[in-house]
N, C-alpha and C positions, 0 to 999 in steps of 0.2 A: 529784421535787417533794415539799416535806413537806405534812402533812397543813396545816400551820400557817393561819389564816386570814390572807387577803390584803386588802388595802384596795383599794377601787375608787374611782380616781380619773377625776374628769371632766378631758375634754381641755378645751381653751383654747377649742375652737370650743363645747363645751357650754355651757363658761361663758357663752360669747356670748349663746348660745341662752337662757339662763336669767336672761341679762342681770345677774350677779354681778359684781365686781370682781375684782380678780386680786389675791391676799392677798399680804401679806409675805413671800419667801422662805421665812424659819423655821416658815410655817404650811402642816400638809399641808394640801393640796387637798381629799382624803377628809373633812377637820372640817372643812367650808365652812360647816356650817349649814344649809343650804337640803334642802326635806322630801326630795328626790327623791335629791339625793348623800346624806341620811341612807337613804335606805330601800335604795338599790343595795348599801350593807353587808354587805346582809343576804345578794347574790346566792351569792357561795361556797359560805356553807354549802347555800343553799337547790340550787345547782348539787349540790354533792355528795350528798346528799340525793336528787336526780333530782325538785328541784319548780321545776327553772323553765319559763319559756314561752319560745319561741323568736319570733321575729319571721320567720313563713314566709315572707313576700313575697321576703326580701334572703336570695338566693343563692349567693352568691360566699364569701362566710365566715361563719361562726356566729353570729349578734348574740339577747339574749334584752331580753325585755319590762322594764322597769321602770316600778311605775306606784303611784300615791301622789296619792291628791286629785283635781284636776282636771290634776296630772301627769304626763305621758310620756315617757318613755328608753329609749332603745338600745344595754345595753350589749355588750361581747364580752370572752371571755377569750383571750387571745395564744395561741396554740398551742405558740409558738415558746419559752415558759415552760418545756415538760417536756423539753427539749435544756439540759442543762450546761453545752456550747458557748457558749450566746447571752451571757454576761456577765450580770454582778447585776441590771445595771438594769432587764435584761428579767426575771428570775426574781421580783425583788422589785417589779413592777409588772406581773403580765400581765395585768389588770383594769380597764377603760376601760369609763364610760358617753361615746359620742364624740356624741350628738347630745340634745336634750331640745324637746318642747314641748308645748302646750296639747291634751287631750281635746275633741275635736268631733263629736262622734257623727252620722254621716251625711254630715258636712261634707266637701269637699275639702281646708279645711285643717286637719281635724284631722293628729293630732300623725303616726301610723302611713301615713296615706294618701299626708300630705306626703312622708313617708319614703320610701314606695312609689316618688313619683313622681319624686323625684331620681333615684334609684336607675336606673328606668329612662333617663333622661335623662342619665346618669353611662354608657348602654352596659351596665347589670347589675355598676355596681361603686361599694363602700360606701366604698374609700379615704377618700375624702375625711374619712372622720371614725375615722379611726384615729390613734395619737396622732403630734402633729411633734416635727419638732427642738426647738421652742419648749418641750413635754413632755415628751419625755427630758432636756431640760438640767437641768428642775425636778428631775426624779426622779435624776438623777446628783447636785444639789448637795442634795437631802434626804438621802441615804446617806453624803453625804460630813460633813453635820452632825449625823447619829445614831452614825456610824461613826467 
C-alpha cells in the first residue's frame, strides 16, 4: 500500500444518518461538505501518525473516533487494502466513516453509547455499517470516470 493519502468516504447508511442527499454520480462522496465527512480526511494521516482513538466498545474490527462539533463517527480502515489481491476498488477505497450521530453526553442516545448498543444487539457485530454493494458500485464507477 503507498504512503498516498486515501479519502474517507461515508457509506450510504451514514449518509442516512447524517440525513445528506446522495450527490450526483460525478461527485465524490469524500467532498460532500458536511463538517464531519470534512474532518474524517483528516483520519489517514492522523492514523499514520498513530493519533487516532479507537471506539473500545466495538470488538469485532477496528473502528476509530470521529468527532467535530456536536458530531460523531465511526470510521474503519479495510484491512483487506494491504492484500494486492483484493482489486482497485478495495485498495483505492479502504476508508469508510459507516455510521454518524449526535454528541449526548450522559445520554443513552448519544451518538457512542447508541453505537454500543446496536452492537451488542447485532451479537458483537459492526457489519451492518460496513460498506454495500450500493458503495462499491459508487466507488467502481468513480474510478471508472477518473481512469
Amino acid at each position: 500500500m503507498s504512503g498516498e493519502a486515501k479519502p474517507v468516504r461515508p457509506t450510504r447508511a451514514c449518509m442516512a444518518d447524517l440525513e445528506l442527499r446522495v450527490p450526483p454520480i460525478t461527485e465524490p462522496l469524500c467532498n460532500h461538505g458536511h463538517d464531519l465527512i470534512a474532518e474524517a480526511q483528516r483520519l489517514p494521516e492522523a492514523h499514520a501518525a498513530g493519533g487516532v482513538e479507537r471506539v473500545v466498545t466495538l470488538k469485532d474490527r477496528v473502528w476509530f473516533k470521529v468527532k467535530t462539533g456536536r458530531w460523531r463517527g465511526a470510521a474503519t480502515r479495510l484491512p483487506e487494502a494491504d492484500h494486492s489481491d483484493v482489486g482497485p476498488q478495495v485498495c483505492a477505497a479502504p476508508w469508510w466513516i459507516g455510521a454518524a450521530g449526535y454528541r449526548r453526553e450522559g445520554d443513552p442516545a448519544d451518538f457512542y453509547a447508541a453505537l454500543t448498543a446496536a452492537v451488542e444487539r447485532e451479537g458483537g457485530s459492526s457489519d451492518k455499517w460496513l460498506p454495500t454493494d450500493w458503495d462499491w458500485k459508487n466507488v467502481r464507477i468513480q474510478l471508472e470516470l477518473i481512469g
